[in-house]
C-alpha positions in Angstrom: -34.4 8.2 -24.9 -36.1 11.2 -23.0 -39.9 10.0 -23.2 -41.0 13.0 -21.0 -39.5 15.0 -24.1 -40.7 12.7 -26.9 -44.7 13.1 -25.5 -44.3 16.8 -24.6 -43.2 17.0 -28.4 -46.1 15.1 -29.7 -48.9 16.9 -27.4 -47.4 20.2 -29.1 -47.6 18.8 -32.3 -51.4 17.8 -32.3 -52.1 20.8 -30.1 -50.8 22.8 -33.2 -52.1 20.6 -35.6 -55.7 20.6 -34.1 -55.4 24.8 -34.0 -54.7 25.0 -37.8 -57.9 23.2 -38.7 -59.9 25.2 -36.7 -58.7 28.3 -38.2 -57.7 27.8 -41.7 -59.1 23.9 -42.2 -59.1 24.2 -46.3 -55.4 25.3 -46.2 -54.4 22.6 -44.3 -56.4 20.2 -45.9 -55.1 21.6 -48.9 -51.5 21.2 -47.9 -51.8 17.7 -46.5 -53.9 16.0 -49.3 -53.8 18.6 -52.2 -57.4 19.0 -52.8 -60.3 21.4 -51.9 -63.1 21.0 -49.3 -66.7 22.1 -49.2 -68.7 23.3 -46.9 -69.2 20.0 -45.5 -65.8 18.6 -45.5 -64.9 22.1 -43.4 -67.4 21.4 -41.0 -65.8 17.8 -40.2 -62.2 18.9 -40.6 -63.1 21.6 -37.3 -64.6 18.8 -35.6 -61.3 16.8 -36.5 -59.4 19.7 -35.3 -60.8 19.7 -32.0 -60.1 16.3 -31.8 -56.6 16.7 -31.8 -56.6 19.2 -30.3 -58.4 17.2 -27.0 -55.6 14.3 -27.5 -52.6 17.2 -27.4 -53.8 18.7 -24.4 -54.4 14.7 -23.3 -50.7 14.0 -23.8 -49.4 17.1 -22.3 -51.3 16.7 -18.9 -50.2 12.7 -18.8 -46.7 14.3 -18.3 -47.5 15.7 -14.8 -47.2 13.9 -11.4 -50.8 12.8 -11.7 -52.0 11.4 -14.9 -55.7 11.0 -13.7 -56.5 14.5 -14.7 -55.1 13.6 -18.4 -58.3 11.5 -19.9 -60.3 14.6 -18.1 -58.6 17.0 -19.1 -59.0 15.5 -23.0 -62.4 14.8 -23.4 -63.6 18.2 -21.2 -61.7 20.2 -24.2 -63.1 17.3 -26.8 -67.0 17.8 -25.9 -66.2 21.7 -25.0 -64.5 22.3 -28.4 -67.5 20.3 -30.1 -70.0 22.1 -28.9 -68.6 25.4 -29.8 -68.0 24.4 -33.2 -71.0 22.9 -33.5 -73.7 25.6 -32.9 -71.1 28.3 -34.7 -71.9 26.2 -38.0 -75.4 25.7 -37.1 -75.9 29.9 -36.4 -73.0 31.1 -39.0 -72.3 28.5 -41.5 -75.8 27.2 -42.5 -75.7 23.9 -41.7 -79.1 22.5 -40.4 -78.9 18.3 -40.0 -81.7 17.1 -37.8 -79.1 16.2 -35.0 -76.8 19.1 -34.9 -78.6 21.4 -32.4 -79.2 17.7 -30.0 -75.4 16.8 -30.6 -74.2 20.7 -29.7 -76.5 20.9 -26.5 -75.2 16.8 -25.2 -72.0 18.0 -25.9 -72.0 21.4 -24.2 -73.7 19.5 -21.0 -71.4 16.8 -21.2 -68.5 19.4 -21.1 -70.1 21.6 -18.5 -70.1 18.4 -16.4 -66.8 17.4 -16.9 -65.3 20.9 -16.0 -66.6 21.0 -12.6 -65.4 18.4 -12.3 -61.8 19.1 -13.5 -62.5 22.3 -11.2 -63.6 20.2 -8.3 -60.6 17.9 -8.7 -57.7 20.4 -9.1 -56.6 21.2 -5.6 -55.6 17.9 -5.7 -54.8 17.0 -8.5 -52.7 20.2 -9.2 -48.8 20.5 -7.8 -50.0 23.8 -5.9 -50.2 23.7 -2.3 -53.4 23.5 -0.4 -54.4 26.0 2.3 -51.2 26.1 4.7 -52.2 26.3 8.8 -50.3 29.1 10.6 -49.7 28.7 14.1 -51.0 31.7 16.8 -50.4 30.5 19.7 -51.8 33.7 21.5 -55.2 32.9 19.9 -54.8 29.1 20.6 -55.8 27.4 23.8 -58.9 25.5 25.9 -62.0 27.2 27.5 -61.6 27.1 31.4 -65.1 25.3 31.3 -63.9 22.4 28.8 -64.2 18.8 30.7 -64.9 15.1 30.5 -66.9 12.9 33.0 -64.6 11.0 34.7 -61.6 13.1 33.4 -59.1 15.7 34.2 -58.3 17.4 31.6 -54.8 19.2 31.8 -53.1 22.0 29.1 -53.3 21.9 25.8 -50.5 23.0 23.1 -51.8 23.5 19.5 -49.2 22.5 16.6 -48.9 22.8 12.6 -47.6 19.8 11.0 -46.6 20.1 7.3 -45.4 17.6 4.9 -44.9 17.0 1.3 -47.4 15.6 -0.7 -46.5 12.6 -2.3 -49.5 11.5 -4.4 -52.1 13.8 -6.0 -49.9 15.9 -7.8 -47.4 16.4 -4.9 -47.3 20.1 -3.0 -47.7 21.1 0.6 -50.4 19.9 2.7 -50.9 21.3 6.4 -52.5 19.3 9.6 -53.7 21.4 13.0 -53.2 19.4 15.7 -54.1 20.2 19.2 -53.3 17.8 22.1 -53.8 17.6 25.9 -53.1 14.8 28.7 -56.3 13.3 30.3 -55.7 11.5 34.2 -59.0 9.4 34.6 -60.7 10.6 38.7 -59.8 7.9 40.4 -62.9 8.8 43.1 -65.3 6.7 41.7 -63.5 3.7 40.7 -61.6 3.6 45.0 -65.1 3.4 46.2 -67.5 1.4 43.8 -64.8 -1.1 42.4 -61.4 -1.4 44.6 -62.6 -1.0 48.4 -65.7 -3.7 47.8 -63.2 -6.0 46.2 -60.6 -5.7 49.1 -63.2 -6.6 51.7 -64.2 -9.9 49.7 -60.9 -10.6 49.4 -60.5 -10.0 53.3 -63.2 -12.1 53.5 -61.8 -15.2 52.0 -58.8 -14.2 53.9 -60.3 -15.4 57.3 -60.4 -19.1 56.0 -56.9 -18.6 57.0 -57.9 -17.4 61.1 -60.5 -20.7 61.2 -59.5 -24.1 63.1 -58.8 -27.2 60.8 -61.4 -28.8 62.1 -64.2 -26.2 61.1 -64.2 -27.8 57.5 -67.5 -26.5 56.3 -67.1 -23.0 57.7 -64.1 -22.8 55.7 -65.4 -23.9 52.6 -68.7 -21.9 53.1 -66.6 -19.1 53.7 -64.6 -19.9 50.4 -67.7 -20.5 48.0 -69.4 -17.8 49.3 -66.5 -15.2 48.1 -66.2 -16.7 45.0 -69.8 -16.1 44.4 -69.6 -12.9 45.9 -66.6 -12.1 43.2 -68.1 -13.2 40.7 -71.6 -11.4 41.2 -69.9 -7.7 42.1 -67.8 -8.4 38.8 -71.1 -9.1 36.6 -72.6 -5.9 38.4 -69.2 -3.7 37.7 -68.3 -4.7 34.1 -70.4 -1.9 32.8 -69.1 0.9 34.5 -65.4 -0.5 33.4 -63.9 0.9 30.3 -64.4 -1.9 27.4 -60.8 -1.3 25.7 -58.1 -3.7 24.3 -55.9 -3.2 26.8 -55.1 -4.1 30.0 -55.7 -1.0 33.0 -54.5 -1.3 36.5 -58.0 -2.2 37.3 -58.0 -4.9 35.4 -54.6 -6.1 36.9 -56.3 -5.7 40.4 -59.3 -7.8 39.5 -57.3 -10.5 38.1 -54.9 -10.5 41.2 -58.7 -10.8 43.6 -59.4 -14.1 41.4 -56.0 -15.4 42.0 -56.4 -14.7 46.2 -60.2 -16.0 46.1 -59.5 -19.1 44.6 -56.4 -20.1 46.6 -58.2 -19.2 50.0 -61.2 -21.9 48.3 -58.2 -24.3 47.4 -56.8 -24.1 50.6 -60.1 -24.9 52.8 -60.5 -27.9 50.4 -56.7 -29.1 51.1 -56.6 -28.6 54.6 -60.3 -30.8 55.0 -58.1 -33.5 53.3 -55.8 -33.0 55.7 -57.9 -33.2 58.9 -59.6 -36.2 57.0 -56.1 -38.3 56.9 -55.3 -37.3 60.5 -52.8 -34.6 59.9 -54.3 -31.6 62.0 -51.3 -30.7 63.3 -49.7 -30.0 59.5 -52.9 -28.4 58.7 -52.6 -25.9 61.2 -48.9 -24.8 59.9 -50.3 -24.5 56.7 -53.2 -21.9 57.8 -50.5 -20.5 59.9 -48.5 -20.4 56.7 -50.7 -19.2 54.6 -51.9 -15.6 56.8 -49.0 -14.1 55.9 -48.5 -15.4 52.4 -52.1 -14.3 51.1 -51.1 -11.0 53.1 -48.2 -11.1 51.3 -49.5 -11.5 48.0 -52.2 -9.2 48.2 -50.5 -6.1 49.0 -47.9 -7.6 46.0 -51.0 -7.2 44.0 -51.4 -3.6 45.2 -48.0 -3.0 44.4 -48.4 -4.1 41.1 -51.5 -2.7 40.1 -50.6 0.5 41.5 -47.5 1.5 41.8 -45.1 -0.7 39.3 
């Protein structure tokens, strides 16, 4: 069964229906019921007829691709239709109940209400397309002026997007997009974050140049750049970027805990060593580990750098 047809068909009907007691209300009355009306029983059968009419123009707007504006659209016509009615029977057809002038003004602001609404609503709720973007790219660009702090901000391009519109009563809707690249200036971040970081982690390096035997200058030398790490990083974590992700700085710091604590570990493992007699082995070991801390820390560059 086509239902799209079957409602269109009803919507008509009571669209038609609700027009005929409007205009000629005793001949349809007549026809329906065979029997007269007074002046009374026209005045409801026009109200009835608007009515209808509202619950037509209901079922024809459920129909579309958006059925929100369907109850709107119904009682805007209902309390529109009412109040029309309404104040021609109480200027032309001498009615004059208490409430008819209240019920034609509630209804006429009710109505008025509803149809800005309705006219609010429609661009999208309608299936026309909304304003449409044209690219001109000879108009389009960035001022020679236009920066960010701590930024460099390259060429822009400018681009219309355009897509169907799959709710609201379908249509064309347009986006203006207009993107550039950004490369953060690296100035400020080589000399307030990375250089001070490489010469504590140089520093910790030189537990590596000290005797065995100079235990506590080894571990002083190791606590101290731990402390010293852990200081500068309390003093720098405002000026980083706080974002979910992991930046090459971040990979760089990490990498300086790494090498700060191993050069601490180390001083600590080689005092056991000189405590058990083995200063010979201890020696290797700091002989050892110069070129494996170099190693790792220009790894680390490499990493946080380059890769």
């Amino acid at each position: 069964m086509n239902t799209r047809l079957l409602f269109k068909t009803s919507a008509i009907a009571e669209v038609l229906t609700g027009l005929a007691l409007l205009v000629a209300p005793v001949l349809v009355i007549g026809l329906l019921l065979g029997d007269g009306l007074g002046p009374t029983g026209v005045a409801v059968a026009r109200v009835l007829g608007i009515g209808l009419l509202s619950v037509g123009v209901a079922g024809w707007e459920s129909q579309g691709q958006d059925i929100r504006l369907a109850p709107r659209a119904g009682l805007c016509t209902y309390n529109v239709g009412a109040a029309i009615v309404l104040a021609i029977l109480g200027t032309y057809g001498g009615m004059n109940g208490i409430l008819l002038w209240p019920a034609a003004l509630l209804h006429a602001l009710i109505g008025a209400m509803m149809l800005w609404v309705i006219l609010a609503l429609w661009p999208m709720l309608s299936n026309e397309s909304e304003l449409l973007f044209t690219p001109l790219k000879s108009l389009t660009g960035q001022a020679e002026t236009f920066s960010v702090s701590g930024w460099d901000v390259g060429e822009g391009e400018a681009r219309i997007l355009s897509q169907r519109r799959e709710h609201l009563g379908g249509g064309q809707f347009s986006r203006f997009e207009y993107q550039f690249r950004m490369r953060r200036q690296l100035g400020f971040f080589i000399y307030k974050v990375f250089l001070p970081l490489a010469l504590i982690i140089l520093m910790a390096w030189t537990v590596f140049f000290l005797p065995p035997l100079e235990i506590r200058s080894q571990i002083s030398i190791g606590v101290t750049s731990m402390l010293t790490l852990i200081a500068y990083q309390l003093a720098v974590a405002n000026t980083l970027p706080r974002i979910s992700y992991l930046t090459r700085a971040d990979h760089f710091i990490f990498g300086s805990w790494i090498l700060v604590f191993l050069a601490l570990a180390k001083s600590i493992f080689t005092s056991c060593m000189v405590h058990q007699d083995k200063s010979a082995l201890a020696s290797k070991v700091n002989a050892a580990g110069r070129w494996a801390y170099a190693a790792a820390f220009l790894l680390i560059l490499g990493f946080a750098f380059v890769l």
